[in-house]
C-alpha positions as CSV (number, residue, x, y, z in Angstrom):
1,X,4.7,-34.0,-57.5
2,X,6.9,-31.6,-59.8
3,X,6.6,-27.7,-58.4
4,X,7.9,-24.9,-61.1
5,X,7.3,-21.4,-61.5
6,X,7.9,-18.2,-63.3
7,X,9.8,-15.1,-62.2
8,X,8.3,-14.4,-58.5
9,X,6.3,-17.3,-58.1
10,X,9.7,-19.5,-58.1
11,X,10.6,-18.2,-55.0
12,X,7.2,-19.6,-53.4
13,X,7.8,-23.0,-55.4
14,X,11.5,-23.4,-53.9
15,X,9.6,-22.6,-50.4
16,X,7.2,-25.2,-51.0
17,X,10.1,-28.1,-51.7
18,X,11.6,-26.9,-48.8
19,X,8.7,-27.8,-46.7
20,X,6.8,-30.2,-48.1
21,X,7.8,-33.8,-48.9
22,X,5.3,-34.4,-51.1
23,X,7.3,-32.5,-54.1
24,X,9.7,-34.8,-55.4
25,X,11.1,-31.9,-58.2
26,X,11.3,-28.0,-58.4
27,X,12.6,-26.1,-61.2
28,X,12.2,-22.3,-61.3
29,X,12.3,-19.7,-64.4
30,X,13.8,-16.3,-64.2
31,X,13.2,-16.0,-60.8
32,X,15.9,-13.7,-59.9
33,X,16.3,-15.9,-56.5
34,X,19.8,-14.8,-56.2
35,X,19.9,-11.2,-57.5
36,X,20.7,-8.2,-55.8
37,X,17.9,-6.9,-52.9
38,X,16.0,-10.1,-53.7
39,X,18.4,-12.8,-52.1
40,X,18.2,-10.7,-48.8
41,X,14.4,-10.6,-48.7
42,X,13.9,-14.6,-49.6
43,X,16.9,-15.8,-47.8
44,X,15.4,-14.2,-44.2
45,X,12.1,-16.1,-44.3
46,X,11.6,-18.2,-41.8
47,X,10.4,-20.7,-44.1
48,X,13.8,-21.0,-46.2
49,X,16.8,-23.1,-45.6
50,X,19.3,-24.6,-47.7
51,X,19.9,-27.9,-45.7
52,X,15.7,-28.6,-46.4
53,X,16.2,-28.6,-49.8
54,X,16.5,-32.6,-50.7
55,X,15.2,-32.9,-54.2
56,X,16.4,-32.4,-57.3
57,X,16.5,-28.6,-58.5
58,X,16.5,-26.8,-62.0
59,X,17.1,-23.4,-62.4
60,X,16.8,-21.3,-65.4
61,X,18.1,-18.1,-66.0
62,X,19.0,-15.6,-69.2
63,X,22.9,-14.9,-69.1
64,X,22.3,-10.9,-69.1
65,X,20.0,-10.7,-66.3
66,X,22.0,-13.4,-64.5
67,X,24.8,-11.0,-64.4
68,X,22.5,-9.2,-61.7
69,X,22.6,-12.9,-59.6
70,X,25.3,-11.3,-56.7
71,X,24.5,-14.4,-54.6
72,X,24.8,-17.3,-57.2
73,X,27.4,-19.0,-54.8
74,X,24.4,-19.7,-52.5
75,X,22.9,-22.1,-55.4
76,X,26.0,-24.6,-54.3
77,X,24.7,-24.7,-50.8
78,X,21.7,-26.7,-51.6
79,X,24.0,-29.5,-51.4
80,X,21.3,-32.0,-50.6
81,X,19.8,-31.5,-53.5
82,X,21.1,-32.4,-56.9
83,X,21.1,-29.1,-59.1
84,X,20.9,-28.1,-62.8
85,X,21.8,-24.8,-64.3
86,X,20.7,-23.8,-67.4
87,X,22.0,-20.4,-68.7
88,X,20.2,-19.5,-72.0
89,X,22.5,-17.2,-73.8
90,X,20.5,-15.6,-76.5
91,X,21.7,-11.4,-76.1
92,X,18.6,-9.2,-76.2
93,X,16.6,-11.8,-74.1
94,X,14.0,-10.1,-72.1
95,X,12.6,-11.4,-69.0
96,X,9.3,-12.6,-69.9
97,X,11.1,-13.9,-73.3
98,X,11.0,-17.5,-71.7
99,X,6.8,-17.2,-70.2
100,X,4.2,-17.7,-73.0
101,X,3.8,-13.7,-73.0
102,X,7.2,-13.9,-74.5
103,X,6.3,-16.9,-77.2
104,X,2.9,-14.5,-77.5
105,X,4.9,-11.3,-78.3
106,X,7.6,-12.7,-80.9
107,X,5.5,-15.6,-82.6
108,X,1.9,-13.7,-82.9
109,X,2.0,-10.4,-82.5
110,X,6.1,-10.4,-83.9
111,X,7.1,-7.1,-82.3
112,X,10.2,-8.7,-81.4
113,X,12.2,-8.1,-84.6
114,X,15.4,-9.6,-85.7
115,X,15.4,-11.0,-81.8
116,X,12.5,-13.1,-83.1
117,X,13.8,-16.5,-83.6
118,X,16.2,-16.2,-80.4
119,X,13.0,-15.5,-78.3
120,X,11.6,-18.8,-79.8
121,X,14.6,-21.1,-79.0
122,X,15.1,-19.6,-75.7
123,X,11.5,-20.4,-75.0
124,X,11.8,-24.0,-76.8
125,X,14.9,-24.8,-75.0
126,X,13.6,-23.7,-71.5
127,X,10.7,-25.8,-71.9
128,X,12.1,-28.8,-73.1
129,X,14.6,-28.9,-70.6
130,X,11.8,-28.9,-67.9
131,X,9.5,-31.4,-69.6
132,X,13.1,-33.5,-69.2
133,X,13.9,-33.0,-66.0
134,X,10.6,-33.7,-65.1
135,X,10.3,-36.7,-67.1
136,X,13.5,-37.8,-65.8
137,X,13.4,-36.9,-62.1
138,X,9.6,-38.0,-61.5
139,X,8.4,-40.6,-64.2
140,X,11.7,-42.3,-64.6
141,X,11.9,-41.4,-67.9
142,X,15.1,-41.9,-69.8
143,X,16.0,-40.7,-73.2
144,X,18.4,-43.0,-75.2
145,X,19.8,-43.2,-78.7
146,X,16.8,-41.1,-79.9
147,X,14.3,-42.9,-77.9
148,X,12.3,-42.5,-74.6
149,X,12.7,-45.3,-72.0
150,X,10.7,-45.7,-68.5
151,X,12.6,-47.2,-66.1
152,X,10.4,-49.9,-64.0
């Protein structure tokens, strides 16, 4: 079972891999796990703890609000799980840019402006990279010279 969410509902998807063996993959989006105020909240539940954390773990974050992430360090100390970063570094990328309200705003209502084709690659790009981790971590899935291979 793969476990991701968006903004505060990654924090209760990390908690869930934590506890839970059944989830063989978490990734969260723009969760702000590791910003300022919110680190101190999520890191005193009784429920969290770095060492539980033994599958593989994507996070997904826009540079400029990362710069907010005073307790990024703590991402290292889920050293029982392997972990991605991805950093999408399109400036002017809002928050919800990367959820389907984001896709919604720039591609049908286009009220994002000239930030309108960075809003869609950020949300291309987050999305493909989770489909791949995904794919990779819990079908097996390989991609290779331009095709996709399932390992048996």
């Amino acid at each position: 079972i793969g476990a991701y969410g968006f903004s505060g509902s990654g924090f209760s998807q990390l908690l869930l891999a934590m506890n839970d063996s059944r989830i063989g993959a978490v990734a969260d989006i723009e969760s702000a796990l590791y910003g300022e105020g919110i680190w101190k909240i999520f890191s005193s539940s009784n429920y969290y703890d770095a060492s539980n954390l033994r599958v593989p773990f994507m996070h997904i974050y826009g540079k400029y609000l990362g710069l907010r992430d005073v307790s990024f360090e703590e991402f290292y100390n889920t050293k029982y799980s392997h972990r991605y970063h991805l950093l999408l570094n399109q400036s002017g990328l809002h928050h919800w840019d990367v959820a389907t309200e984001g896709r919604a705003s720039a591609m049908v209502l286009h009220n994002r402006g000239p930030l309108e084709p960075g809003v869609k690659a950020s949300f291309e790009l987050a999305n493909i990279y989770l489909l791949n981790f995904f794919n990779s971590v819990l079908k097996k899935i390989k991609h290779h010279n331009g095709s996709w291979i399932q390992d048996h």
